[in-house]
C-alpha positions as CSV (number, residue, x, y, z in Angstrom):
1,X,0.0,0.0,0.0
2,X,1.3,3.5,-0.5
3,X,1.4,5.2,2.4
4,X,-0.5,8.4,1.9
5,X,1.1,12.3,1.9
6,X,-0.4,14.9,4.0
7,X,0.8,18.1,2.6
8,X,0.5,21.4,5.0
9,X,0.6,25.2,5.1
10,X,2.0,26.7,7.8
11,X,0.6,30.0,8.4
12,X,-2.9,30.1,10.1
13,X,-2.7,26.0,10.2
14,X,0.3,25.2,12.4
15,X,1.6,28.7,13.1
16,X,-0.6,31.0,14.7
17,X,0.5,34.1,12.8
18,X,-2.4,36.1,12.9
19,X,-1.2,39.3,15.2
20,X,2.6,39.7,13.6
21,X,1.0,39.4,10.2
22,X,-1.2,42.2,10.7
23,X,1.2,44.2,12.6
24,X,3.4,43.8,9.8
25,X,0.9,44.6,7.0
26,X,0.5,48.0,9.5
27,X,3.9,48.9,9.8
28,X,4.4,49.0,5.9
29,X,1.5,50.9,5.1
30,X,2.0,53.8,7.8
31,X,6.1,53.9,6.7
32,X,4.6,54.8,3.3
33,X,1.9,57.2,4.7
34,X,-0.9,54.7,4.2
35,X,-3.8,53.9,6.0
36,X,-3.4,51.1,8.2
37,X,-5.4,48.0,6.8
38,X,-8.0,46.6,9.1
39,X,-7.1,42.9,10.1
40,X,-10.0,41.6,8.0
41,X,-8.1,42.7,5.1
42,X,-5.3,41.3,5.7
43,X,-6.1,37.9,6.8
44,X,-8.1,37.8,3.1
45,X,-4.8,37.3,1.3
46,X,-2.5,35.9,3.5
47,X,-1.4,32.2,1.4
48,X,-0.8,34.2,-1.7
49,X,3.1,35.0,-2.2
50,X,3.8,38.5,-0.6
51,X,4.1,40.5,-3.8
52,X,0.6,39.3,-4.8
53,X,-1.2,39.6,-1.6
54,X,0.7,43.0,-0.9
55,X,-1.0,44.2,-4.8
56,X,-3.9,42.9,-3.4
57,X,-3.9,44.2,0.0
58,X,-3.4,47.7,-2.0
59,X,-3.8,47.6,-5.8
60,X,-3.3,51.4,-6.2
61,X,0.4,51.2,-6.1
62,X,2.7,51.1,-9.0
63,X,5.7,48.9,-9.6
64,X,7.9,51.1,-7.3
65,X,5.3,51.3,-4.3
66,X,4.4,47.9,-4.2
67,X,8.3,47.1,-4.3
68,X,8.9,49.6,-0.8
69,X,5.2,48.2,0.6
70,X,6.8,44.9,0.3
71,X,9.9,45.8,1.8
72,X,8.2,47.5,4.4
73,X,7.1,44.4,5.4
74,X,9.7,42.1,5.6
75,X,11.6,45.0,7.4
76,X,8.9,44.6,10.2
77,X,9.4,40.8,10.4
78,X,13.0,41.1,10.5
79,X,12.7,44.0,13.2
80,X,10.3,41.3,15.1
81,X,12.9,38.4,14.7
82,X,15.7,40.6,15.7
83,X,13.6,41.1,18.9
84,X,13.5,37.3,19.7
85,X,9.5,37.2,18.1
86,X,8.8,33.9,17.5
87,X,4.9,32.8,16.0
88,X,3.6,30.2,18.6
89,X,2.2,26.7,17.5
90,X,-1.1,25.9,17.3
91,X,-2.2,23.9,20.7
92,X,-2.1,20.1,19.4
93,X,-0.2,20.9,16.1
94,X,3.3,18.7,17.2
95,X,1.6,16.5,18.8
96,X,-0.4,16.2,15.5
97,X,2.4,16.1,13.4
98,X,3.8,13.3,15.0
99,X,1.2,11.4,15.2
100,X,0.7,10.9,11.5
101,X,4.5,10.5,11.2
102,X,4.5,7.7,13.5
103,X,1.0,6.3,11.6
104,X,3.4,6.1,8.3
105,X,2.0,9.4,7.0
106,X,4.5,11.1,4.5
107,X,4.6,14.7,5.2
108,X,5.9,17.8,3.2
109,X,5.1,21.6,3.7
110,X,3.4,24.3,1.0
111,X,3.4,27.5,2.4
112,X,3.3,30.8,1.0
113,X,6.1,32.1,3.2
114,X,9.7,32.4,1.5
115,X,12.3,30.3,2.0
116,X,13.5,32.2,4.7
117,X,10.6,31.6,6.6
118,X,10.2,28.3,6.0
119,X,13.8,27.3,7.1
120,X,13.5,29.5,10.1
121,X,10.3,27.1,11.0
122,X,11.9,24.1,10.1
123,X,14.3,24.6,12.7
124,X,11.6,24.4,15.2
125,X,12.6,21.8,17.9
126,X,11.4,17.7,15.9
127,X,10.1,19.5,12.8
128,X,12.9,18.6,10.0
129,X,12.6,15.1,11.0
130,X,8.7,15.1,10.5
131,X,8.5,16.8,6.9
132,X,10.3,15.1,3.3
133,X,10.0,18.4,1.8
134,X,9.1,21.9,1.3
135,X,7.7,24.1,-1.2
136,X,7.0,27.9,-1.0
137,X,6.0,30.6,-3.3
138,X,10.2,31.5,-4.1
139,X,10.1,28.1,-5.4
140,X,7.9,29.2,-8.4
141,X,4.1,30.4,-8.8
142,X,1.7,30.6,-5.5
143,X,-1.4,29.2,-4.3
144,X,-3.6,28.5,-5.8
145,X,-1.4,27.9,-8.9
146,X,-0.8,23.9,-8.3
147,X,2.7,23.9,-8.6
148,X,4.1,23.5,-5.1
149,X,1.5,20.8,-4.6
150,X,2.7,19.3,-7.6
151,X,6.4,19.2,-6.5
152,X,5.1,17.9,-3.1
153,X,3.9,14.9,-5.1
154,X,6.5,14.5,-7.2
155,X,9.6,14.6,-4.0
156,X,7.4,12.7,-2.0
157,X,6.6,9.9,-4.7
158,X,3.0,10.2,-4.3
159,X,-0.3,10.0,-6.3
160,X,-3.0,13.0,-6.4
161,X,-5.6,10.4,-5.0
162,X,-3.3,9.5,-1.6
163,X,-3.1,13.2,-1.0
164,X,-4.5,15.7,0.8
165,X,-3.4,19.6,1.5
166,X,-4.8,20.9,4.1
167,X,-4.5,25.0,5.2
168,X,-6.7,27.3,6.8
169,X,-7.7,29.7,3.2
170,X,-9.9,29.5,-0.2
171,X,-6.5,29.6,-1.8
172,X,-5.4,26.3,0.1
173,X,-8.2,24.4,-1.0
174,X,-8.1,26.0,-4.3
175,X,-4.5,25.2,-4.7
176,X,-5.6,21.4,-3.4
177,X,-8.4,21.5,-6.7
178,X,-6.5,22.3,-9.0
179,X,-3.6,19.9,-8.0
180,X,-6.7,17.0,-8.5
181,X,-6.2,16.4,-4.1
182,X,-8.3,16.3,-1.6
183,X,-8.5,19.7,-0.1
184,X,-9.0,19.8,4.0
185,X,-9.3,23.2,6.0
186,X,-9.2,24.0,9.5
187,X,-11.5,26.5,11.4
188,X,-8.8,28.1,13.6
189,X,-6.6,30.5,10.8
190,X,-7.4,33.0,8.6
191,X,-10.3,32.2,6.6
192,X,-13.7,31.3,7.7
193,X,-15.3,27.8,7.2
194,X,-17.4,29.1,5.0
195,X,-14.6,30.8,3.0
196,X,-13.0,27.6,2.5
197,X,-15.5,25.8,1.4
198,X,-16.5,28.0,-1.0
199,X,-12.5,27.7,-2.1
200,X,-13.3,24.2,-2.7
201,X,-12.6,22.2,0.8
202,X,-14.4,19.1,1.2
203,X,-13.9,19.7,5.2
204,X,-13.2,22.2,7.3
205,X,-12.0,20.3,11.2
206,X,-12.4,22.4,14.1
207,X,-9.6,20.9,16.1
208,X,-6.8,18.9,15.4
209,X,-8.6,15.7,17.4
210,X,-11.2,16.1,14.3
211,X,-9.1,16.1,11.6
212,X,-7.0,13.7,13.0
213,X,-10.5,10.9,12.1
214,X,-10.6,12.6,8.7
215,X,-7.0,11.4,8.0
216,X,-7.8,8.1,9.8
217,X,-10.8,7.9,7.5
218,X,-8.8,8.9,4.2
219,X,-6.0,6.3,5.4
220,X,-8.5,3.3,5.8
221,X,-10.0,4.7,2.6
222,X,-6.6,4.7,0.8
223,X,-6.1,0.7,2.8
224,X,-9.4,-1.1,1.5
């Protein structure tokens, strides 16, 4: 039997971002004399690679605005890091995580965060040893364009119909559709259930306890 790939965002899904994404969004637009974006905004395109969500977040800007907007961000990250900030976990999401790696899950990461970001998470205490890969928007187009899902697959040796991405956004589970995967949300990020579903997710769990009898079910599913 091949054993079945659980492919995972981080932002919003294992890494509760919320508050230093906002803050960050915030400390760009006031440096360039911008209003600062309500958090609803914000959390509407977080997933998308930062220069599209950042022409999203504000699509008056031309090419040399949205270049300082999105430096103006990742100044404010960097100013947070520099000042030991560190995005907690998720309650559950380790624990998680290694339970599905010790069930014979494969697991790989798609996450809109550079590849910065995702080797600073990576270095969280157990997490290179749980994950065969990682893909993130420097790697090549963003959610929902398939392609990181698509190289999940292909490092991970694994079919469309043993996979499933699961993320806490439309563009998760849109990125999941298009890839021809199961796409699986979680209620506790940035985008509503309801959001989701409407992205395409066949479930949206509202703890990790919950989706951990989705991936049982998908598993035994997979098994018969």
């Amino acid at each position: 039997m091949t054993r079945p790939l659980a492919v995972f965002d981080i932002d919003g899904t294992l890494v509760d971002s919320r508050a230093s994404i906002h803050r960050a969004a915030c400390d760009a637009a006031r440096d360039m004399g911008l209003p600062e974006p309500e958090y609803d905004r914000v959390r509407m395109i977080v997933g998308l690679s930062l220069e599209h969500a950042m022409a999203v977040l504000e699509p008056g800007l031309d090419a040399e605005g949205l270049a300082r907007f999105v430096a103006g961000f990742r100044a404010s990250f960097n100013r947070m890091y520099a000042e030991g900030h560190e995005e907690p976990l998720y309650d559950g999401a380790i624990d998680h995580l290694r339970r599905l790696h010790r069930d014979g899950w494969r697991l790989a990461i798609a996450t809109g965060q550079n590849r910065r970001g995702v080797a600073r998470n990576l270095a969280r205490e157990g997490w290179a040893d749980l994950f065969i890969s990682s893909h993130c928007a420097e790697d090549g187009p963003g959610k929902p364009d398939p392609a990181m899902l698509l190289a999940a697959m292909a490092a991970c040796d694994a079919e469309p119909t043993s996979t499933v991405m699961i993320g806490d956004t439309a563009h998760d589970a849109l990125m999941a559709v298009n890839a021809g995967v199961l796409p699986l949300g979680v209620a506790w990020g940035f985008h509503t259930a309801e959001e989701q579903i409407a992205g395409g997710a066949r479930h949206v769990a509202k703890s990790f306890g919950e989706l951990d009898v989705v991936l049982d079910g998908f598993a035994r599913m997979r098994a018969a």
